[in-house]
N, C-alpha and C positions, 0 to 999 in steps of 0.2 A: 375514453376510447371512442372514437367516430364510429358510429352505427354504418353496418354493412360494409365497414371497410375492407382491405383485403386480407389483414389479421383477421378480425370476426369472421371473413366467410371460411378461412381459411381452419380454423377450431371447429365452426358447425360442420361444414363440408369436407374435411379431410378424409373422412373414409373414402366418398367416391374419390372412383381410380381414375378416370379419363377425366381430362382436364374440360372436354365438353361437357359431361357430368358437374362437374361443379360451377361453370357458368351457367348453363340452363336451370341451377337450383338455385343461383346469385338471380337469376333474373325472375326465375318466377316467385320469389319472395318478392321483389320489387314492383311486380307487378299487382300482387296482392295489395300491396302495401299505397300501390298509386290510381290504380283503375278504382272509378267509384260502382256504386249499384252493386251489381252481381257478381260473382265473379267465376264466372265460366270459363273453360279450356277458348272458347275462342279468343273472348275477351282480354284475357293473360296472353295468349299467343300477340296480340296486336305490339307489344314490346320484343317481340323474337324478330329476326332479321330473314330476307326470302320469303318467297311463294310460297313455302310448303311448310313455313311456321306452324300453321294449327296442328295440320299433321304430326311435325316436329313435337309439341308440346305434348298431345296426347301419347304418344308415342312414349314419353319420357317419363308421365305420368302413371298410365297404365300398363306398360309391357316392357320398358325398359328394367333390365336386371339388375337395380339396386337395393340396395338394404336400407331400411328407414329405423332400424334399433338403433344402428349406431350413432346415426344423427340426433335419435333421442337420448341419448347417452350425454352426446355433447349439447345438444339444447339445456341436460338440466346442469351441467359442471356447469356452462356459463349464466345459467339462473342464480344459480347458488353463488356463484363472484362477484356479478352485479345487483342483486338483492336483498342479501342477506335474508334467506327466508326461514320463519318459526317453525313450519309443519309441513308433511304431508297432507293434500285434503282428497279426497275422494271421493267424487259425486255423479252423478246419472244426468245424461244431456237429453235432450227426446229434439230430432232433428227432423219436421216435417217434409213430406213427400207427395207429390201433387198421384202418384200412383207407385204399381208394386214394381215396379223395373229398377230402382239402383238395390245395390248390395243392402241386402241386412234389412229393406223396408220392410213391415207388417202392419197391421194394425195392436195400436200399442196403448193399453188402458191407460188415461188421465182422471184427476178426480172432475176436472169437466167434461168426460166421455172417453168415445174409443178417436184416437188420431192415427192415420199413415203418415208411419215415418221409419226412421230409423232411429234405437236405443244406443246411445255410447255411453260407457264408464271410461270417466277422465281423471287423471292422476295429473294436479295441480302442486307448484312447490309456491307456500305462500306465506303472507308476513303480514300486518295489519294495513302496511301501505299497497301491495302489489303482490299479483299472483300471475303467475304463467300456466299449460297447461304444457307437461313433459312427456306423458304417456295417456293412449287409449286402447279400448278394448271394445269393437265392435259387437253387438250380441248378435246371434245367427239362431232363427228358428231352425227345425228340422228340415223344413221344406228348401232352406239352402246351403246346407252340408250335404243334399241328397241328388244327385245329378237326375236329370241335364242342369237345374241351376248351379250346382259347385263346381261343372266344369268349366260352366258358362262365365261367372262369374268370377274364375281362378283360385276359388276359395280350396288353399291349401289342404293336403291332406291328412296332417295332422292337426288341422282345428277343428272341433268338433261343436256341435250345437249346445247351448247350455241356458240355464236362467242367469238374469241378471246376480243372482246371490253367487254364482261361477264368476263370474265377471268382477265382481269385485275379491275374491282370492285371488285372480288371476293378476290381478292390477297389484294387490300385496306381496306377491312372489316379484314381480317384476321390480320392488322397491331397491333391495341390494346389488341387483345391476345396473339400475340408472347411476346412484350413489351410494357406493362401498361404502364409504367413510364418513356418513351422513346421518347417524341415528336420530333421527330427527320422531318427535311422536306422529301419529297419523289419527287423522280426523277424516270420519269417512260417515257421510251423509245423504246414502240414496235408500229411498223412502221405500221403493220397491220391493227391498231387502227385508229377510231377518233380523235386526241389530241384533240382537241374542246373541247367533249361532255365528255372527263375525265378529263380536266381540268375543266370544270363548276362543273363535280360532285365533284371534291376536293375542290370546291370555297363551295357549299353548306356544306362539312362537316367541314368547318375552317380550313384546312389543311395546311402548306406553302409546295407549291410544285413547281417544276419543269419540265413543259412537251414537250416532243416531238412534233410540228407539220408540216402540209404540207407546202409546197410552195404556195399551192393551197386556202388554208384556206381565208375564207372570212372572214375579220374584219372591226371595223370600229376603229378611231382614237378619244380618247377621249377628245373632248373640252373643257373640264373644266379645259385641261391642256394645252393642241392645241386650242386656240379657233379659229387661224386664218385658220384654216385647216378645209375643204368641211366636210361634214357631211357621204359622197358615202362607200359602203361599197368597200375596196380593196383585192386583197390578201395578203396575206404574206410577200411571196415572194417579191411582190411590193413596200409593206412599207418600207421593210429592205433594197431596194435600192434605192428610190426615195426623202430618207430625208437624204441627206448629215450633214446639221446642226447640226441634232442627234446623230453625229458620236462622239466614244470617246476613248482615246486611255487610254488601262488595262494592268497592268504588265510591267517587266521591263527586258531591256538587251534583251536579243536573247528574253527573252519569251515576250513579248512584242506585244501586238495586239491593232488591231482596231473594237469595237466593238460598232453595232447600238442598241440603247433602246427605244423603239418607246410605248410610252403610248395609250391604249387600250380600246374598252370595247363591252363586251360579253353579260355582261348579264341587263336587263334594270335597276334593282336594285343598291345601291353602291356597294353592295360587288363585280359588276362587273368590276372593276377597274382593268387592269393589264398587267405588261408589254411583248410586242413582242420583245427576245432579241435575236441576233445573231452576232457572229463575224463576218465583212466586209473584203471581200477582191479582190480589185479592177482585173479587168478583169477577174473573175471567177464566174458564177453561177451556177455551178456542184459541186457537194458536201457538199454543205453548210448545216448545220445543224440549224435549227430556233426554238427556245422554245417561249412557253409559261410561267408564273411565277407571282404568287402575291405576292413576297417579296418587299421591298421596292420599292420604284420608283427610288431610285437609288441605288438598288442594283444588277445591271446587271453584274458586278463584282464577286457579290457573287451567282447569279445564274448561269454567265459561269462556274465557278469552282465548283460547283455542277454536272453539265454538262456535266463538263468533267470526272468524276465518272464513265460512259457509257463505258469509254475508257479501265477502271481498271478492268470493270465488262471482256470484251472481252478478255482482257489478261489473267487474272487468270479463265477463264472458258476452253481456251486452255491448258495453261502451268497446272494447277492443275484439274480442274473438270476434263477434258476428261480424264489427266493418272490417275486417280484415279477410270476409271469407270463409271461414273454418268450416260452418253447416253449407255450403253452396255446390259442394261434389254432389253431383247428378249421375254419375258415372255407373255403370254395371260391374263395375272390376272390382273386388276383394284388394289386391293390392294396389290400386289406385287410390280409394279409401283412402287408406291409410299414409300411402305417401303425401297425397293431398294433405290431410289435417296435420303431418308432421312439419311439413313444411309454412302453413297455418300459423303453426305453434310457432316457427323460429319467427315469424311477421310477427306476430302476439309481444313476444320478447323485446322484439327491436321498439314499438310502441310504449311496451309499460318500462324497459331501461331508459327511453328518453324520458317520460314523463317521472320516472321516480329522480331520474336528475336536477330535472328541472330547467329552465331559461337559461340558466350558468352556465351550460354543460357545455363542453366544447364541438363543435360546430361538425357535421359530418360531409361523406361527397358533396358535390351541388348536383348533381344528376337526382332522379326519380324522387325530387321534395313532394311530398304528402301532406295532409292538413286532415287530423285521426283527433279527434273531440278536442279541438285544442291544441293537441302536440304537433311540432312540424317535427317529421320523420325524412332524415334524406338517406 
């Protein structure tokens, strides 16, 4: 299929009703997708037609009454047809801010300090080649649910202020109406969070998931599988180096590891059944990454390579989200936000379906050719 053609805008863009509606979203993906550096409401206007372009752009952006669920609706049906993707991934953006005037900025703890910006959980559809980003969730301190900034802003009145560990529920509820018919597991990886208490709430909804936790995490070792093993709650971190036994080696040749799976349980019920998995590796315990996971009991194979999904999200959110735009809203508006990085997202898509095509692929418009790490994008 030719990227951006008039079938493709025509899937992403059908919800809006005005036909100018769906050109102005044809072209500000194009313009994301062609203007280099920044990409600000001017800078995107410079592709809009008339004097009053900027105007026009922001306008469309910020205050024009369209819906961006539906578009992310259809942004992820078409992820899913041109990518074949393994998982849901679910991770924390931190999107810096030169001060506190666009939507949702605060100062926002890093392990290298405090930074201004803004916190996003993004809901990624992803495969070991290629990931997109289909849904986000802005976090909002109190200070802008609370007017004059919520009205200032636009910030709806039924969104309400939450921590990020809200944010990412909030992204898992939204999973069955991107994709009905997608049970796809979820791997959800922001560091901010509980892992715990989101991995109990994906044990309560039947989920198969994959979670990020601490070192710190208090568990205990489940005996119906361990029975020779203390009853004591441990942490984590502990378990994953104190059972050697459990150790097992995954993959082959250079890629080739050692990985512990340590059976678990969270919750008093069965469904709390589940395993602590992490790859081991002798004289290191910096860096190490530890999940959570109710896949098999021996599927700790299949949940590192899940896992490792984390890794595709961080790459293609460098190499394609940032050049396309995605963090560059500067904007005050609540639904600007969001219309902004939806639209973001469809650029994101049109980049990683060219590049997972490849040279082969069949040639798209010749208008607004691009050059995105490599790929030409028309």
């Amino acid at each position: 299929m030719e990227l951006l053609d008039a079938e493709f805008c025509r899937r992403l863009f059908g919800s809006l009703q005005r036909t100018g509606q769906r050109m102005k979203a044809e072209r500000y993906v194009r313009g994301l997708l062609s203007v280099s550096g920044r990409k600000t409401l001017r800078r995107l206007a410079e592709g809009f037609e008339g004097a009053s372009a900027q105007q026009s752009v922001h306008h469309f952006i910020t205050a024009s009454p369209w819906e961006w669920r539906p578009i992310r609706h259809a942004l992820a049906r078409q992820a899913r047809r041109l990518l074949a993707p393994e998982a849901w991934v679910i991770g924390s953006t931190l999107i810096p801010k030169a001060g506190p005037h666009s939507v949702g900025a605060d100062p926002q703890p890093t392990p290298l300090g405090v930074v201004n910006g803004q916190h996003a959980v993004g809901t990624w559809l992803a495969s070991e080649h290629s990931v997109v980003p289909v849904d986000w969730q802005l976090r909002l301190s109190a200070r802008w649910t609370t007017d004059p900034l919520r009205t200032r802003a636009g910030v709806p009145k039924d969104v309400a202020s939450g921590s990020v560990e809200e944010c990412v529920r909030q992204a898992v509820a939204e999973l069955s109406a991107l994709l009905e018919a997608a049970p796809l597991p979820v791997v959800v990886d922001v560091g901010e969070t509980e892992g715990l208490a989101v991995a109990q709430h994906l044990v309560s909804l039947g989920r198969p998931f994959v979670v990020r936790v601490s070192p710190a995490t208090l568990l205990r070792i489940d005996r119906s599988v361990l029975p020779r093993h203390g009853n004591l709650q441990r942490t984590a971190g502990e378990l994953a180096e104190s059972l050697p036994h459990l150790r097992q080696q995954v993959g082959q040749g250079s890629g080739r590891t050692t990985v512990v799976a340590v059976p678990v349980r969270v919750l008093p019920s069965g469904r709390g059944a589940l395993t602590l998995v992490a790859e081991w590796q002798p004289g290191r315990r910096t860096g190490r990454r530890l999940w959570l996971t109710n896949l098999a009991a021996d599927g700790a194979p299949s949940a590192l390579r899940l896992a490792r999904l984390t890794a595709v999200v961080e790459r293609d959110l460098a190499e394609i989200s940032d050049r396309v735009g995605l963090r560059d809203f500067a904007g005050r508006s609540f639904p600007g936000w969001h219309r902004h990085i939806t639209l973001a997202s469809v650029a994101h898509l049109v980049v990683a379906a060219a590049r997972h095509r490849g040279p082969g692929g069949p040639a798209g418009p010749r208008s607004d050719v691009s050059h995105i790490n490599g790929t030409t994008v028309r």
